[in-house]
N, C-alpha and C positions, 0 to 999 in steps of 0.2 A: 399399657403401662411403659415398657421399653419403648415405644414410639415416643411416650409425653420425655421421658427423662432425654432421649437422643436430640428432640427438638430443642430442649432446654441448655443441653450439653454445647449444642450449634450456636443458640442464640448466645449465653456467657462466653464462649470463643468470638463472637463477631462481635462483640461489645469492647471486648479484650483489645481485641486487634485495631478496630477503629479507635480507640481512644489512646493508645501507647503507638498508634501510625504518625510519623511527625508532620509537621505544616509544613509545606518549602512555598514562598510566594516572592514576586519582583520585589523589592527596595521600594518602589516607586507605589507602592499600596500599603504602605506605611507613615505613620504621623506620631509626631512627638506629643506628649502634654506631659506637664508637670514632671519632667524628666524622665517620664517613663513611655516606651512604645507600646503604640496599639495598630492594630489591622484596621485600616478604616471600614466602616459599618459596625465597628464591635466596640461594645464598652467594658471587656475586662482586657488590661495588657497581654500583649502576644507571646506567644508561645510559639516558638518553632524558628524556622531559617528564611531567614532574608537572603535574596542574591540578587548579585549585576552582573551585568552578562557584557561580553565583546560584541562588537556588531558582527560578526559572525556565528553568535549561539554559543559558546566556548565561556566557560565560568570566569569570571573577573574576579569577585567577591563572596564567599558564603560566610553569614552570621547567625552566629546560633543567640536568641533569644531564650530567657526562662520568666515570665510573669513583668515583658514588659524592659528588661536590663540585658545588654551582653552574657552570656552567660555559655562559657565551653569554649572552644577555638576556632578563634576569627581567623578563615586561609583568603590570603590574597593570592592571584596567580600572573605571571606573565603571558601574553597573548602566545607563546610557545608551548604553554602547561603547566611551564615549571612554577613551584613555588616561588613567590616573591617574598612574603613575611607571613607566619604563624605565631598571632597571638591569642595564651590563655587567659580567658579574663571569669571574674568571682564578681557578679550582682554590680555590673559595668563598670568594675575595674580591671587595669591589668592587674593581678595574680596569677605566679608564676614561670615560667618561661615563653617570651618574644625571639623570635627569630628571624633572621632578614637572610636573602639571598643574593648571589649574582645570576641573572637572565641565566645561565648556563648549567645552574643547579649547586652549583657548589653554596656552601655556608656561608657566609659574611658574618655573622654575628651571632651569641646568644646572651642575652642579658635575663635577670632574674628578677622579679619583680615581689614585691607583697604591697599592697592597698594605692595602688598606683604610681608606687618610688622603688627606683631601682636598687635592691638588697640582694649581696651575694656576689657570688664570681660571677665574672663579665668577660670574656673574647672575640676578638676581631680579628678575621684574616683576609688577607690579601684573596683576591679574585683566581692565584693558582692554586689555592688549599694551602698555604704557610701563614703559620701564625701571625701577626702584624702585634695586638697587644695584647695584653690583659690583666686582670686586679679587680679586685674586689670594691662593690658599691655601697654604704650605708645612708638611707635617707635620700637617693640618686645624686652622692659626694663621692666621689674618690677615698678610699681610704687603703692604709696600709701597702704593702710591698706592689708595685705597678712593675711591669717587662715591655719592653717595646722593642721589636725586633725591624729589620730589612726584609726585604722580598725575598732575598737569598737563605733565610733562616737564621744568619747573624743577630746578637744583639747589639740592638741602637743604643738603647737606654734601662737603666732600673734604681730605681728609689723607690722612698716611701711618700705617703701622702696624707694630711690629717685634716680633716673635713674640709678638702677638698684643695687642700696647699699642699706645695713642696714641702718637705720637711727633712733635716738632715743629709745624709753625704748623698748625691745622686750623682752617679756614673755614664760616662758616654763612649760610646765605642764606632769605630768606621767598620766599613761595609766588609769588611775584609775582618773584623773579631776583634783588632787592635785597639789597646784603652787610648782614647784621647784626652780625658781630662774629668776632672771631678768638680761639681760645685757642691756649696753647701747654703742650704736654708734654712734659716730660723724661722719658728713659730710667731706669726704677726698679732699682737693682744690689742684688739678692736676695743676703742674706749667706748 
């Protein structure tokens, strides 16, 4: 009787394991229909991670698939390792957080996404690690208070922005922090 249950105990653990173990296969054993991916030879959508490789073996691309759509975080890499761009995506959209780099590791960017448009605060920095700009995205428009700095961490500029215009008093400054001058924009009413 403890033999039957132990065999039994083995087999639900290797059922376990093989079925919750992920796919990883080439890009290139992959086919689109009806906008959804499948592993060629199979007719239910794929499940699991795509990747492309460097011609040295060195990971280029992994995507995580769920039922066929994007689905988890797509890492691109430069042929150095480092991260290029990580993006979160929900049933083959971006959701969530995108991220880009420079070859050298540092950040370039993060932008916020929900159903494929960029929503949320958004920054860029210069390839030293200083901030270059940032402000908030609605509908992937510009909106509200924007900062844009120098390489030196100066501010360039800062105003507001209302679907995706100038709007109001915007301020400019030299590299040195010094005001140089202000302009002002009206809201343009599109007939």
């Amino acid at each position: 009787m403890f033999k039957i249950i132990r065999q039994l105990f083995l087999l639900v653990f290797l059922m376990t394991f093989l079925m919750s173990s992920t796919i990883i296969v080439d890009v290139s054993r992959l086919f689109q229909k009806n906008d959804l991916t499948y592993l060629k030879g199979n007719k239910e959508p794929f499940t699991g991670i795509a990747t492309m490789k460097f011609d040295d073996g060195s990971v280029f691309m992994e995507t995580p698939y769920k039922e066929g759509l994007i689905s988890g975080t797509e890492k691109i890499f430069y042929e150095n390792g480092n991260p290029q761009m990580e993006s979160d995506y929900l049933k083959g959209k971006y959701q969530g957080m995108v991220k880009h780099y420079f070859e050298n590791g540092q950040l370039k960017s993060e932008e916020v996404y929900e159903s494929d448009y960029k929503y949320g605060m958004s920054k860029y920095w210069y390839d030293n690690g200083q901030l270059q700009k940032q402000g908030v995205y609605t509908d992937c428009k510009e909106e509200g208070i924007w900062r844009e700095y120098y390489k030196n961490g100066n501010l360039k500029s800062e105003g507001k922005y209302s679907d995706a215009e100038k709007v109001g008093r915007w301020n400019y400054y030299n590299e040195n922090g010094v005001f140089i001058k202000a302009e002002s924009h009206k809201i343009s009413i599109g007939i």
